[in-house]
N, C-alpha and C positions, 0 to 999 in steps of 0.2 A: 414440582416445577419451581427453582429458582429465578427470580427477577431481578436482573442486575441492575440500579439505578443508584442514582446521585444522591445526595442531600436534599430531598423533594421539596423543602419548605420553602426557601426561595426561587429555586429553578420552579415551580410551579406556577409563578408570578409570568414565567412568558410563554409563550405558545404551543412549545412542547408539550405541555403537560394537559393539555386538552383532547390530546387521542385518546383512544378509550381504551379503559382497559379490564384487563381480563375479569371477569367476576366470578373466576375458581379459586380454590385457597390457594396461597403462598406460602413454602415451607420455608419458613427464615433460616438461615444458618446462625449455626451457634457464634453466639458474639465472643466466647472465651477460647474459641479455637484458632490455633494460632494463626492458621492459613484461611481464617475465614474469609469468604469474597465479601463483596459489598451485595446485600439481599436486603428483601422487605416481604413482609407479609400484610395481609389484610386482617382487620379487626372492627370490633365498632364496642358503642359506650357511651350511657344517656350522657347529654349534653349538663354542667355545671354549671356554665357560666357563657354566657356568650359575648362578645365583645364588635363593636362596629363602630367605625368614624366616618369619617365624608368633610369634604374640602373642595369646594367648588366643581364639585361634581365627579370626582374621584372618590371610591371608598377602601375602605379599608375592615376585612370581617377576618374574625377568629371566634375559635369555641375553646372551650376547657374541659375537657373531662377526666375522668381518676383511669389511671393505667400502672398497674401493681402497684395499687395503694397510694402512689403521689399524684399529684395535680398537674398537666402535663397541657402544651399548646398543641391544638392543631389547627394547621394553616389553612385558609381558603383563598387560595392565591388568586385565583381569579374573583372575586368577591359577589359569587353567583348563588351560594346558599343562603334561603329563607329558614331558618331552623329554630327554633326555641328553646328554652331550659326544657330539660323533661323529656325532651327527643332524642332518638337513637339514631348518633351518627355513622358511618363508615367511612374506614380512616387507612391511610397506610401508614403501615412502622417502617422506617427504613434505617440501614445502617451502612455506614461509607466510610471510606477511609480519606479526607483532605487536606494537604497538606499538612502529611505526619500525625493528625487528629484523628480521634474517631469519637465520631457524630450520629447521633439519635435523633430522627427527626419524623415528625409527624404532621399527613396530608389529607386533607376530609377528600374522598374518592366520594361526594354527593354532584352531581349536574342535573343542571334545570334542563328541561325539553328545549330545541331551540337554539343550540349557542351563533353566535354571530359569527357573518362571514369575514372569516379573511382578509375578502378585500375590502371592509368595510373598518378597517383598523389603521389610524392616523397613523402617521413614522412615527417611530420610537424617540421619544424625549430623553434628554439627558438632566432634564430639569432636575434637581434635589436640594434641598435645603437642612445645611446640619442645626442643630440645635443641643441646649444641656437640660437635663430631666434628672428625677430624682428615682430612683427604685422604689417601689410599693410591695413589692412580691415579687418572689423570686420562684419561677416555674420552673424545675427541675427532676431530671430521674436517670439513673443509671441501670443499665443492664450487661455485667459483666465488665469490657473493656471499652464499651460507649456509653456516651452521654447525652442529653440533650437540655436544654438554658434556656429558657426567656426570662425577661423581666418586664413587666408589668409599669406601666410608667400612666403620666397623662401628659399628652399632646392636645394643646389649643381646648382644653378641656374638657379632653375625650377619653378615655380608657382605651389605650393599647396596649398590644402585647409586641415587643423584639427579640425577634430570635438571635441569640448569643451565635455568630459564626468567628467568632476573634477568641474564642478559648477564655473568658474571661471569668473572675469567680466572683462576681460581687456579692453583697447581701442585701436587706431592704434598707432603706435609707442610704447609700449610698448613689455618689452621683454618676453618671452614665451621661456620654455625647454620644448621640444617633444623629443619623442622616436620613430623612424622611425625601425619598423620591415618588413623582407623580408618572405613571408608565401609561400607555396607551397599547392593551394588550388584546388583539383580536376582535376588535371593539368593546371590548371592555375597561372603563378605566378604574385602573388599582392606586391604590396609596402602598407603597412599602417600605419597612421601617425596618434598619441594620444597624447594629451599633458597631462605633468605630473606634480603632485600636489606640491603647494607650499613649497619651501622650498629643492628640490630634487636639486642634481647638474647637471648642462649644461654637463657634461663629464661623461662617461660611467665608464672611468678610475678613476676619479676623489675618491679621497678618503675620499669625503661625499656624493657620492652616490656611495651604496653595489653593485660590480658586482653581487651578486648571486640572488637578489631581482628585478623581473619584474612584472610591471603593463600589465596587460593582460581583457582578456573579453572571456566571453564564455554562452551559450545559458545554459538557462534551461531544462532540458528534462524530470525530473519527480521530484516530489516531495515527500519525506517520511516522514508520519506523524505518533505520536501514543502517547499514553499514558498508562505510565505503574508504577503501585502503586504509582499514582497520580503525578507524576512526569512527566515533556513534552519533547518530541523528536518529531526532526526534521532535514530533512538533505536534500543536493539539488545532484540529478546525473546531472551532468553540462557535455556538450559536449565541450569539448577544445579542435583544431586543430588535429580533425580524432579521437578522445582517447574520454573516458569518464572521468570522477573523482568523486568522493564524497568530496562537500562541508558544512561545520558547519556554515550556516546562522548566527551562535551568535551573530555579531557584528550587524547585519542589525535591527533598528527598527521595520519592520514589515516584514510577510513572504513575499517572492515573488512567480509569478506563473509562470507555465510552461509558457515557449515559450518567456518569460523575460528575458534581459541581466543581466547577472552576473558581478561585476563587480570580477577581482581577482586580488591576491598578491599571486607570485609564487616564494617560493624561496629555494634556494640550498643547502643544508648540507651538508659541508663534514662529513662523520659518517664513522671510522672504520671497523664500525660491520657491515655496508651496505655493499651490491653488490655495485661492480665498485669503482666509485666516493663517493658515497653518496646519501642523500635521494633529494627527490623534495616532497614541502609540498604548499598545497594550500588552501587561506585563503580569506574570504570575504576583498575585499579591498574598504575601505571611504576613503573619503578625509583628513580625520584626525582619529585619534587614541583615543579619546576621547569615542569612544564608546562603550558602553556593552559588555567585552570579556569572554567566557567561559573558563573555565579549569577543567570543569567538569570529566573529566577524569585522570586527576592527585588528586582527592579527596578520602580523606579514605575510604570514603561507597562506598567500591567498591566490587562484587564478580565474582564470575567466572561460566559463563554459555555456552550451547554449543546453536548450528543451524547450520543450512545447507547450505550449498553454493548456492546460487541460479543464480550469474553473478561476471566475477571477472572482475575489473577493474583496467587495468595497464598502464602506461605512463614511456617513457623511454627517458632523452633528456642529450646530451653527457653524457655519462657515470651516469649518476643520474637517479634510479630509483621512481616509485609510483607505491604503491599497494595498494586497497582495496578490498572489498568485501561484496557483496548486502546479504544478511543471509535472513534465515527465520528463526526468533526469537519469540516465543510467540505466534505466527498466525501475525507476519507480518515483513513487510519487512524493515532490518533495515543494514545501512553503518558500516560495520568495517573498520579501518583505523589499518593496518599493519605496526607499528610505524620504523622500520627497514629495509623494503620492501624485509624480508627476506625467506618471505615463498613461497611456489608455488604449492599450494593449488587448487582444479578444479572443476568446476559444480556438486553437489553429496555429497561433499567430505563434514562429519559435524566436524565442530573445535569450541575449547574450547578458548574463549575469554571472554574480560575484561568489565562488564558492570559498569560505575559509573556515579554516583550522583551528584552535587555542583549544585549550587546557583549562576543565570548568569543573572544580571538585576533585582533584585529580586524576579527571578521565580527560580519555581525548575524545572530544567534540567537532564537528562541521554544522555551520551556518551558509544561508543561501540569502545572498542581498541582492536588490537592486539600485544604481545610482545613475542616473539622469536629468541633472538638473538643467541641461538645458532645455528640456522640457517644457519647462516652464519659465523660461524666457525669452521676450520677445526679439525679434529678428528686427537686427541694426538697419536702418531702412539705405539704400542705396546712395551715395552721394549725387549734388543734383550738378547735373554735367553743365559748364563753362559753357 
């Protein structure tokens, strides 16, 4: 039995990864074959070294153990294992393909009796805070044509461990900028610690790294595809911290698949014409910019067709909202992106939106917008009559 899943080290950190799962073996595929899917298998391996922080009531746990001979992290994304050195954990290997990477990643499969409910789990914070740290150790191991990275640092005086998702090679003593976010995940609160791509600044504040722009992750959950007057679409519903969203794969080399880490670039608009603050826009995020971007929807061939609401999807994080909207278009299901997040549109309800055309990578592409900004503004009050 093959199990198709994501990068589980950080997609674990949110809710998804609290269903349960199977406790038969998993036959992993071979990571040297060329068509390998993305698989995982289950394992375990006395515990090395164990690793835990805590920050105002937030933790943060990892373990270390030997996996062919190297010294390797595994995640305990929800920070629910009591375990010791000396103890035998149970872990998942997984392997995935993102953004053009391929990724080795490792998940302690331990749960305590108990997990909390649901709805006892505050909204999803966007709190984070970056910082610069020095490498200690570098956690590493390859199998075939994947990999997987941490590095070993100290936070606030803590031993942790970051898992390398930006492809990076450092060694020890080298310096490293992480972004240490505080998550509120099923009632449980996590510390999670990413490091960020070269070039980003050590300081949050710092005025060459944008407060309004965070590196983030989020699971795949379906995948929409189509093809329409021969033109191709594609879009990912990605679960982000309790919310859903519509993402524009454009940048990414190849599609990805459900149950796959996403990786993302979320960032803040101040917009007028928006509710609140401003909009929140979310974008496939690489480790560089270099790659194939679409603007397919800012192109002239564009016209205006309706559909149906079929699911709305909204995200609301201080004062900045996101809207989109799953349509049924053409006989299928396609993401509109509510450029202003000014409507409030509901299941049923069929709206008149933007379909366009460009050229992304030298394919032809179709995007689905919405524009409505009078939406969100208010009505001229009537002259007061002589």
């Amino acid at each position: 039995m093959t199990l198709r899943l994501g990068t589980c080290v950080f997609v674990g950190m949110m809710a998804w990864m609290i269903a349960p799962v199977h406790s038969e073996p998993v036959a992993a595929t071979s990571a040297t074959s060329a068509a390998a899917a993305p698989s995982a298998s289950m394992e375990s391996a006395p515990i090395e070294e164990v690793m835990e922080a805590s920050d105002g009531g937030f933790r943060f746990d990892a373990f270390v153990v030997r996996w062919h001979g190297a010294r390797v992290l595994v995640s305990d994304p929800l920070g629910v294992c009591r375990l010791s050195v000396g103890d035998r954990i149970r872990f998942m290997v997984a392997r995935s393909d993102v953004a053009g990477r391929h990724l080795l990643s490792f998940m302690s499969l331990e749960r305590p009796e108990g997990q909390p409910s649901a709805a006892s789990a505050p909204p999803p914070s966007f709190a984070g805070q970056s910082a610069a740290a020095t490498v200690e150790e570098v956690l590493s191991v390859t199998d075939g044509d994947y990999r997987s990275a941490a590095y070993v640092i100290q936070w606030r005086g803590q031993r942790v461990a970051v898992t390398d998702l930006v492809g990076g090679r450092l060694l020890p003593g080298a310096p490293i900028r992480i972004m240490a976010s505080r998550l509120s995940v099923m009632g449980h609160q996590v510390l999670q610690f990413v490091n960020l791509p070269a070039g980003a600044a050590s300081d949050a504040t710092s005025a060459a790294a944008p407060a309004n722009v965070a590196h983030d992750v989020g699971l795949i959950d379906e995948v929409l595809k189509g093809t329409f007057g021969g033109d191709s679409y594609a879009a990912y519903i990605v679960s982000w911290h309790g919310v859903e969203v519509a993402l524009d794969p454009a940048k990414l080399a190849q599609l990805q698949q459900v149950g796959e880490t996403a990786l993302l670039r979320v960032r803040r608009v101040d917009l007028p014409l928006s509710p609140g603050k401003g909009t929140l826009v979310f974008a496939a995020d690489t480790p560089d910019d270099t790659a194939p971007t679409a603007d397919v929807a800012a192109s002239a061939a564009g016209s205006m067709v309706q559909g149906v609401v079929e699911r709305v999807l909204h995200a609301q994080v201080e004062g900045y909202h996101y809207r989109a909207y799953v349509v049924r278009w053409s006989g299928s299901q396609v993401a509109v992106d509510d450029m202003f997040a000014t409507t409030n549109y509901k299941k049923g309800d069929q709206i008149t939106f933007i379909m366009g055309r460009g050229v992304s990578g030298g394919e032809r592409r179709v995007a689905f917008l919405l524009i409505d900004p009078k939406a969100a503004m208010p009505e001229k009050a009537a002259p007061a009559s002589r």
